[in-house]
Structures are given as structure tokens and as C-alpha cells.
KEKERO-921136 format. One record per residue (C-alpha): residue in one letter; x, y, z. Coordinates in steps of 0.02 Angstrom, whole numbers, plus 50000, padded with zeros to 5 digits. Example, Ala and Ser with C-alpha at 12.3 -4.5 7.8 and 13.67 -1.06 7.14 Angstrom:
KEKERO-921136
A506154977550390;S506844994750357;
This chain:
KEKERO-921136
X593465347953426;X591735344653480;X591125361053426;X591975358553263;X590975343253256;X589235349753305;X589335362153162;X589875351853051;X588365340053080;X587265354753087;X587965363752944;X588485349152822;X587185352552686;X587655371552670;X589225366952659;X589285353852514;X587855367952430;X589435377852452;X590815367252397;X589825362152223;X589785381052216;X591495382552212;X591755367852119;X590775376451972;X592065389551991;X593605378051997;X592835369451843;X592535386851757;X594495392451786;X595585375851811;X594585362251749;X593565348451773;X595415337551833;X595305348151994;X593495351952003;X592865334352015;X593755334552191;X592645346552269;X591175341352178;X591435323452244;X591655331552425;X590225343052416;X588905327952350;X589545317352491;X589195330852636;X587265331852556;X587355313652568;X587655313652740;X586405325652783;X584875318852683;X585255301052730;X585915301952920;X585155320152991;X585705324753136;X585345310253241;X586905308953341;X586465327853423;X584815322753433;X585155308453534;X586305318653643;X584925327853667;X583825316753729;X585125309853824;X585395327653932;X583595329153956;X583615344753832;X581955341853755;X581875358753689;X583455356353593;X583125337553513;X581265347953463;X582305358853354;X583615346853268;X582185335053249;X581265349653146;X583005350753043;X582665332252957;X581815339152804;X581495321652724;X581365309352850;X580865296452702;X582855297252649;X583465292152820;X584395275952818;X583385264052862;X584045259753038;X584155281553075;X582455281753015;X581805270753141;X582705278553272;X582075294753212;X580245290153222;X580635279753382;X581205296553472;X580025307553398;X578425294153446;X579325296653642;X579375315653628;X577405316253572;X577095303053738;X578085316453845;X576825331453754;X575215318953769;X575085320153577;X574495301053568;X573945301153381;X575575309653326;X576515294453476;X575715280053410;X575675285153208;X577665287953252;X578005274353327;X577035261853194;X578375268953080;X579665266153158;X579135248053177;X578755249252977;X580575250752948;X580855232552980;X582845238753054;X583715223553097;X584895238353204;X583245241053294;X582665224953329;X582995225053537;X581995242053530;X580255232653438;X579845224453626;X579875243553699;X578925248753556;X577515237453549;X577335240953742;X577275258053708;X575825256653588;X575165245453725;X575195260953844;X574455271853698;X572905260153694;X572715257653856;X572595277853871;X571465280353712;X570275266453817;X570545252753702;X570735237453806;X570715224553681;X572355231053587;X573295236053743;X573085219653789;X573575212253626;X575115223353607;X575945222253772;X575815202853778;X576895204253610;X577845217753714;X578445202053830;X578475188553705;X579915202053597;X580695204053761;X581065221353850;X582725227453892;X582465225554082;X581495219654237;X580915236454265;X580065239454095;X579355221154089;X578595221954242;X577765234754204;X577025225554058;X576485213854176;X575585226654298;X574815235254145;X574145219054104;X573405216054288;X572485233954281;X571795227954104;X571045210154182;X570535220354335;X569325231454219;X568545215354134;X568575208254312;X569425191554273;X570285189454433;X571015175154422;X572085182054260;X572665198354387;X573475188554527;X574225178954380;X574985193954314;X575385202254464;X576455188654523;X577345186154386;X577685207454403;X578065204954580;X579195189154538;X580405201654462;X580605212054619;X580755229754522;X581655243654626;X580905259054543;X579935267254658;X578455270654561;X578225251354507;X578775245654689;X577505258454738;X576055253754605;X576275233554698;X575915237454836;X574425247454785;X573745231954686;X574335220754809;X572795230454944;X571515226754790;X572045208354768;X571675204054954;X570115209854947;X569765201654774;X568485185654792;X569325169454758;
């Protein structure tokens, strides 16, 4: 059954191609009485592929860690424009994540603009992840100022968990560090440190800053 469904999802615009295909047939011998049937069926599988894509593999994708399978149904989405608005964003949203993973950040951060362009209400827990993403972009590209901007709106939105919004908070330490405002990085690293993250690489990246702030004047 899930096979059936995969190539169905993959397949569904051949197929309705196909069924108005036959439909011109039915129409030619029977009539139009039985032909509007498989017309009707054929439009709606086109439908469904121009306006959903083939998210729902895509995400499964993604979800298996098989990057170099969501890379190829993602190239499948011929007009991304038609996407339903809250599939669009999601689309743009994932492919924004798969440039980050490639170090494309023009192609991350023109992505991921987009998919806050959308305006999905479906999306709306995802905008905090998203303007802390362009946050990391910045940061990367060297531009301070708009990191800094973008991952205090990160916070304000909210992220979906301690892990990701304290690292918001330790992102935003590193940025006061450069300007050397201390005062605003032992702000910001408590409040990261408040949250007690168990990832290893935040836990890790504390105590790291925590050696810097003791030697810090003031």
C-alpha cells in the first residue's frame, strides 16, 4: 500500500495527462455522459500535483536523513509559485535548510525569505526558527548588525525548544563579545545557561564561553 502510494504521488501528473487522454477517447466513442468522469479525475490528479508536489516524500525524506533523495523530489516541483500557500512555505523552508547543509548561503537565506513571504498561518510556529536561521546566515556572511537584529526577533517569535533558543542566546553573546560590550554577554549567556540545554555541543559551547567570561573585566 505504501508503494502504491509513493507512485501515485510521484506519478500523479502522468497519470491525469493519461486519463484526459483517454477521456478524449471515451468522448470520441461513448460520449461526453461518460467522458466527463475521467476528465474530471484526470484534472484533479494535475491539481494535486501542481498545487501540493510531492511534499509528503519529501518530508519523509528529510526525516530519514536521505538528503540525496529529498534533492531529487525537490527538483520534481516544476512550479513552486502554484504550491498552496502553506506547501509553499514548507517547500522553501526545507529547501533554505538543504542549501545551509551544502553552505549555499545566498540560495539559504533568498529561500528562506520566501518562505517567510508566504505569510502561512500553518507555518507560523516555524517563523521563530526561521528568522534565527537568517540570524545564523548573517552572522556567517559577517554581518553583525542583522544577525543581531534577526535572532532577537528569533526569541521574541519564540522557538520550538530550549535547545534552539539557547542557542539564540549564545549566538547573541558571541555577537556582543565581537563589539566588546561585556556587560550585554554575561547578560546573554545567563539567560542561555538559565535554560540548562543538554545537547552536547551547546552544553559544550558554555562552558567554552563560560572560561572567556571569567577572564572578562567587570
Amino acid at each position: 500500500m505504501r508503494s502504491i502510494r509513493r507512485l501515485f504521488l510521484l506519478y500523479r501528473l502522468y497519470l491525469g495527462i493519461a486519463l484526459i487522454a483517454v477521456g478524449v477517447l471515451v468522448n470520441l466513442t461513448t460520449g461526453i455522459f461518460m467522458a466527463w468522469i475521467v476528465y474530471f479525475l484526470g484534472l484533479v490528479c494535475i491539481a494535486l500535483d501542481l498545487f501540493l508536489g510531492p511534499m509528503r516524500l519529501i518530508q519523509e525524506a528529510v526525516e530519514q536523513g536521505d538528503m540525496d533523495a529529498a534533492t531529487l523530489l525537490m527538483a520534481r516541483v516544476r512550479y513552486p509559485r502554484l504550491l498552496l500557500k502553506p506547501v509553499r512555505s514548507a517547500y522553501y523552508f526545507i529547501k533554505s535548510n538543504m542549501a545551509m547543509v551544502n553552505q549555499d548561503l545566498g540560495s539559504a537565506e533568498e529561500n528562506i525569505r520566501k518562505s517567510i513571504g508566504t505569510k502561512s498561518k500553518t507555518m507560523k510556529e516555524f517563523e521563530g526558527v526561521s528568522y534565527f536561521q537568517l540570524g545564523v546566515i548573517a552572522y556567517q556572511k559577517g554581518d553583525l548588525k542583522t544577525a543581531n537584529t534577526n535572532l532577537k526577533e528569533a526569541i521574541r517569535l519564540g522557538l520550538p525548544d530550549k535547545e534552539n533558543t539557547a542557542a539564540a542566546y549564545l549566538q547573541l553573546a558571541t555577537i556582543a563579545m565581537n563589539r566588546r560590550d561585556f556587560r550585554t554577554v554575561k547578560v546573554y549567556f545567563k539567560k542561555a545557561k538559565d535554560l540548562k540545554p543538554s545537547t552536547p555541543e551547546i552544553a559544550s559551547q558554555i562552558k567554552e564561553m563560560e572560561k572567556y567570561i571569567s577572564r572578562m573585566p567587570g
